[in-house]
C-alpha positions in Angstrom: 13.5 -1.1 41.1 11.2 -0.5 38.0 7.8 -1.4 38.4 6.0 -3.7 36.4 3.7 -1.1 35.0 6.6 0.8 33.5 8.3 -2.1 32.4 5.5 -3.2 30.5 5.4 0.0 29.0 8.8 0.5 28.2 8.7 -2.8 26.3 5.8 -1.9 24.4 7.6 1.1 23.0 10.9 -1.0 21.6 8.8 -2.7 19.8 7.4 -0.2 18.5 10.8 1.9 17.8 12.5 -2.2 16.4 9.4 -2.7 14.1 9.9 1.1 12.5 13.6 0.5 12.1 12.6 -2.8 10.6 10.5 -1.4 8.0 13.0 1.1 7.0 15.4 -1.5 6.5 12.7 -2.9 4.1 12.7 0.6 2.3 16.8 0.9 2.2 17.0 -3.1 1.2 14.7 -2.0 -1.9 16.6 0.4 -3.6 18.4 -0.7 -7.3 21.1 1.7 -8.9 20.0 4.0 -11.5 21.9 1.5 -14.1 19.8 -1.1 -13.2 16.5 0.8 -13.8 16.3 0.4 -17.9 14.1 -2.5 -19.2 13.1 -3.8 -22.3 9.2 -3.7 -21.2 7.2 -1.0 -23.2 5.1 1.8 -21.7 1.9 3.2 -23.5 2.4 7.1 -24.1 -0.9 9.8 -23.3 -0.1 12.1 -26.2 -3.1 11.5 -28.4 -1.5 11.9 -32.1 -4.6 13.6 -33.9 -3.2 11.9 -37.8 -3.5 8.6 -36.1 -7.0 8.4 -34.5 -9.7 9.2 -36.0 -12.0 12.3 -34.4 -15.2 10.4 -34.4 -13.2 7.9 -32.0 -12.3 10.8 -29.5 -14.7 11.2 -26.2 -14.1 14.5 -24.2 -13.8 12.6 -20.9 -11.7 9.9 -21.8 -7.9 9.6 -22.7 -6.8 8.4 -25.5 -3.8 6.6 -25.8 -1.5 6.2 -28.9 1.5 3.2 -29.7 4.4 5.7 -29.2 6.8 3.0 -27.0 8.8 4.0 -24.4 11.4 2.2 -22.5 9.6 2.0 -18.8 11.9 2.4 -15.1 11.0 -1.6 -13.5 11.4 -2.8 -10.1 14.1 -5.3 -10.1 12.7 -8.4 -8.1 14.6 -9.7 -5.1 13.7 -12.5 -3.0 15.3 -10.0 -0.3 12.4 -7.9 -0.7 10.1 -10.7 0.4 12.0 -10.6 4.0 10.1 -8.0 5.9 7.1 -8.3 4.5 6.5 -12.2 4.9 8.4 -11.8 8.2 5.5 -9.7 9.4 2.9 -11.7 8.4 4.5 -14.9 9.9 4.4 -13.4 13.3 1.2 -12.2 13.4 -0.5 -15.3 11.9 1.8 -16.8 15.2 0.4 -14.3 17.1 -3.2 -15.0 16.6 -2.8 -18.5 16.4 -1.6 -19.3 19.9 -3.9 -20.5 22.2 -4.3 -17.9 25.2 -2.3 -15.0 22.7 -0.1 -14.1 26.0 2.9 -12.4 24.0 2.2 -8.9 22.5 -1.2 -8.9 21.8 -2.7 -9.0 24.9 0.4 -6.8 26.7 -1.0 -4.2 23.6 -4.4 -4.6 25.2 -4.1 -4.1 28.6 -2.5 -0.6 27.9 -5.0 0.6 26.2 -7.5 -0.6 28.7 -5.7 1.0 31.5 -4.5 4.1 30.0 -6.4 5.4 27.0 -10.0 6.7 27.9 -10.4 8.5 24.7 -10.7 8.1 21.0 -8.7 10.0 18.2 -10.0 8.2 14.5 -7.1 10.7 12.6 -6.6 6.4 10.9 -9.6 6.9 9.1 -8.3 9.6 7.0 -4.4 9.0 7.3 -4.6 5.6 5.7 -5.0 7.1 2.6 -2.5 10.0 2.6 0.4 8.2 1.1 -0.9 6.8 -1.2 -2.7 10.4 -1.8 0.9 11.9 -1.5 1.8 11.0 -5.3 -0.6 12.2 -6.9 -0.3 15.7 -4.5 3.3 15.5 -5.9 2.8 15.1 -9.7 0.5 18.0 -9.5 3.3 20.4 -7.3 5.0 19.3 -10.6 6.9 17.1 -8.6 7.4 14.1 -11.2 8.1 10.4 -9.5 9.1 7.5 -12.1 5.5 6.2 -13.4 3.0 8.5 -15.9 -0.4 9.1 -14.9 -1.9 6.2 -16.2 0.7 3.4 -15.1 0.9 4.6 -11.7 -2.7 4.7 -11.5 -3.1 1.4 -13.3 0.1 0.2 -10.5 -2.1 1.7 -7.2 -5.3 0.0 -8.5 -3.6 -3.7 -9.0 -1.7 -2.9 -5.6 -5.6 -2.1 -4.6 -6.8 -5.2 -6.0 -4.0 -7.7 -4.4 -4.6 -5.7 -0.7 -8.6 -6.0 -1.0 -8.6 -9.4 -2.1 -6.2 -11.0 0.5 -7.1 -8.6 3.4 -10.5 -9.3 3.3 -10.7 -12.9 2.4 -8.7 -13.6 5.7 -10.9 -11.1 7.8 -14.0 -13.1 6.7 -12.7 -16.9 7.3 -10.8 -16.0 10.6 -13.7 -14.1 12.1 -11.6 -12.9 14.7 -13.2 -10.7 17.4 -12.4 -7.0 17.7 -10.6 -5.9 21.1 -13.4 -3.7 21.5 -15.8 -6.6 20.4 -17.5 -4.3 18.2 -17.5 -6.7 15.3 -15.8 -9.8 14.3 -13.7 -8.8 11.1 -10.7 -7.9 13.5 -7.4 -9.5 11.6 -5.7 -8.0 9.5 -6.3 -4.2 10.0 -7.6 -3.4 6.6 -6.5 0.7 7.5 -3.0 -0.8 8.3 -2.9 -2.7 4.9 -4.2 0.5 3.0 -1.8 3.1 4.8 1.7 0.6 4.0 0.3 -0.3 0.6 0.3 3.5 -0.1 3.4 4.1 1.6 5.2 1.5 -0.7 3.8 3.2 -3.6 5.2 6.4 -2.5 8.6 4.8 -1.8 8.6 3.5 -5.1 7.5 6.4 -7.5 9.8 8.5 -5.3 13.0 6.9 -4.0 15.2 7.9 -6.8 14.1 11.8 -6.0 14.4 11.7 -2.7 14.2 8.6 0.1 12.5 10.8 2.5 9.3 11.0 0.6 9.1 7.1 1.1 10.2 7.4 5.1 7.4 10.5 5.7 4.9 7.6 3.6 6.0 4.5 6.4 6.6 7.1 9.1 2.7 7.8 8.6 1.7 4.5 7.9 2.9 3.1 11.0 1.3 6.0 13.0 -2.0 4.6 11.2 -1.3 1.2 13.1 -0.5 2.7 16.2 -4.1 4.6 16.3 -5.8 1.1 15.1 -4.1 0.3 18.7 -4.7 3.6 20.7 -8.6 3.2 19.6 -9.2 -0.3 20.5 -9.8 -1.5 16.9 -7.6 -4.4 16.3 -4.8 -6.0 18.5 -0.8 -6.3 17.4 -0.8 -9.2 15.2 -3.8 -7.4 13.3 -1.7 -4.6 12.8 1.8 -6.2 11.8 0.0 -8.3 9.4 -2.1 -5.6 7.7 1.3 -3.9 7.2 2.5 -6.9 5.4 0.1 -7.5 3.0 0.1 -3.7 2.1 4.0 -3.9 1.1 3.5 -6.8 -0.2 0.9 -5.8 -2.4 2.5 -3.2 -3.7 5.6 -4.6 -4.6 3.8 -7.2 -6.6 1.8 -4.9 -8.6 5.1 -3.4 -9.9 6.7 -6.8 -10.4 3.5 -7.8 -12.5 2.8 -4.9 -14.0 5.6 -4.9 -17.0 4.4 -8.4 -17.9 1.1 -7.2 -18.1 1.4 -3.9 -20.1 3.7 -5.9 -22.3 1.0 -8.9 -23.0 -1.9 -7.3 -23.5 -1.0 -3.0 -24.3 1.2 -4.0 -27.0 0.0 -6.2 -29.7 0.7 -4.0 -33.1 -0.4 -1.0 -33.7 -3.7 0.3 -32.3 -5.3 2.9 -30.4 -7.9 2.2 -26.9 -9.8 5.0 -24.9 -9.3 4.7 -21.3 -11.6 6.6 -18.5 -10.9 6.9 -15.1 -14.2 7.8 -13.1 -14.3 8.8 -9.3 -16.6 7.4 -6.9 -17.9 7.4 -4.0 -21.6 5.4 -2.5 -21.2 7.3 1.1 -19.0 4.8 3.0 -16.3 3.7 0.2 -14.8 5.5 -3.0 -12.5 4.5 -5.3 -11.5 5.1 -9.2 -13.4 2.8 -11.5 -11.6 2.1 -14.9 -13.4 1.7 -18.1 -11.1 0.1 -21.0 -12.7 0.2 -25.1 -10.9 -2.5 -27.1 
C-alpha cells in the first residue's frame, strides 16, 4: 500500500498537471477566427508624414505620430473568457479564507518544509520573460498583431490593472508569508506579472502560431511553482496571482479600442509620444510622456 508520504505527493502533482491543462483550455477557449478579427476601431499609424508636421514640432527622441487610420485586429469579448480566470481567483480567495486553510495550501507547505532545503530565485527573472518575449519577437522580425506603440500602450494598461488590484489586496489582506518573511503574502505579485505577460504573448501571437502563447503559460506557471519551491507564498497566493494577470490582460485589449477611439481620434492632429526606460535599483518600467 502507498504511503501517505507519496500519496500526498502524488496529489500535489495532479494538481499541478489539472491546473496547466486548465489554463490551456483558457488559451484554446480564447481564440476567434480570422473573419472575426476586422473592427471598425481606428489605430494611430508611426509613419511621421514630414508635409504634415511641422519640423520645429519634431524632438529626436520622441515619435511622432500622424492621423493615417487603420482598421486595428480586436479581441472579441466573451463572457467564456471570464471562466478561468475568475475561477482561479474564487478558489484562492476560498482558500485563504477558511479558517485552519487544511486543503492545498497547507499540503503545499508541508512539502516544501520536508523536502526542499534549498533556494533557486530563477522567478525573479522569469516573470518577466513573456511578457519580454514580444518584444524579442518583433525585433527577430517576427511581427504579432499590435504595432509598437499599441502593444506597448496594451502591456502598460494590462500593467496598470495587475499593479493596481495585486497590490491593493496584498496591503488590506496582510497575509503572512509561508516563510514569514513579510506580511504582503497574497496574491503572488511574480505570479500576476509572469500570466499577465503570458496573455499578452498569447494574444499578439496566436494567429502565427499557438505555441508561442503555450511556451508564455508553460513559463508562467513554472514562475508559480518556484514562488512554491522557495517558500514565498502558499497555493491560493499563487492561483490567484495567475488570475488577475489573465485577467488583466484581457481587459486591457477589451478597453483598449474604446480608448484609442475616444481620445486618439478626434479630427485631424498630430501628438509626440516618448517612451523612457527606467529603472531606481529595485523596479523599472517604461514611463510614457504624451504632448497634446
Amino acid at each position: 500500500m502507498p504511503s501517505p508520504q507519496l500519496l500526498g505527493k502524488s496529489h500535489n502533482i495532479s494538481v499541478c498537471i489539472v491546473f496547466f491543462l486548465l489554463l490551456f483550455q483558457s488559451v484554446k477557449a480564447d481564440t476567434v477566427d480570422n473573419d472575426t478579427l476586422q473592427s471598425n476601431y481606428p489605430i494611430i499609424d508611426f509613419s511621421i508624414q514630414g508635409s504634415d508636421i511641422p519640423s520645429t514640432n519634431l524632438i529626436s527622441v520622441d515619435t511622432v505620430i500622424s492621423d493615417k487610420i487603420k482598421p486595428v485586429k480586436q479581441l472579441k469579448f466573451s463572457y467564456k473568457q471570464l471562466i478561468i480566470p475568475s475561477a482561479l481567483i474564487a478558489y484562492g480567495v476560498f482558500e485563504t479564507a477558511i479558517e485552519h486553510n487544511y486543503l492545498l495550501n497547507r499540503q503545499v507547505k508541508h512539502e516544501v518544509t520536508e523536502h526542499i532545503d534549498s533556494k533557486f530565485t530563477i522567478d525573479d527573472i522569469s516573470q518577466y520573460v513573456p511578457a519580454g518575449s514580444v518584444y524579442a519577437l518583433n525585433l527577430m522580425g517576427i511581427k504579432g498583431k499590435n504595432n509598437f506603440k499599441d502593444r506597448t500602450f496594451i502591456l502598460g494598461i494590462s500593467t496598470l490593472f495587475m499593479a493596481a488590484s495585486v497590490n491593493t489586496i496584498k496591503y488590506s489582506t496582510k497575509i503572512e508569508r509561508p516563510d514569514k518573511s513579510a506580511k504582503n503574502s497574497f496574491p503572488s505579485g511574480h505570479t500576476a506579472v509572469a500570466f499577465m505577460g503570458a496573455e499578452f504573448l498569447w494574444q499578439e501571437y496566436k494567429d502565427v502560431s499557438i505555441w508561442y502563447g503555450i511556451t508564455g503559460y508553460t513559463i508562467a506557471t513554472g514562475t508559480g511553482i518556484f514562488r512554491l519551491y522557495n517558500d514565498k507564498h502558499w497555493f491560493a497566493d499563487v492561483i490567484v496571482g495567475a488570475g488577475l494577470g489573465i485577467l488583466s490582460t484581457k481587459a486591457a485589449y477589451w478597453l483598449y479600442p474604446y480608448l484609442q477611439r475616444k481620445f486618439m481620434n478626434k479630427g485631424t492632429f498630430s501628438k509626440q509620444i516618448s517612451f523612457s526606460p527606467f529603472y531606481n535599483g529595485k523596479q523599472g518600467g517604461l514611463a510614457i510622456a504624451l504632448s497634446l
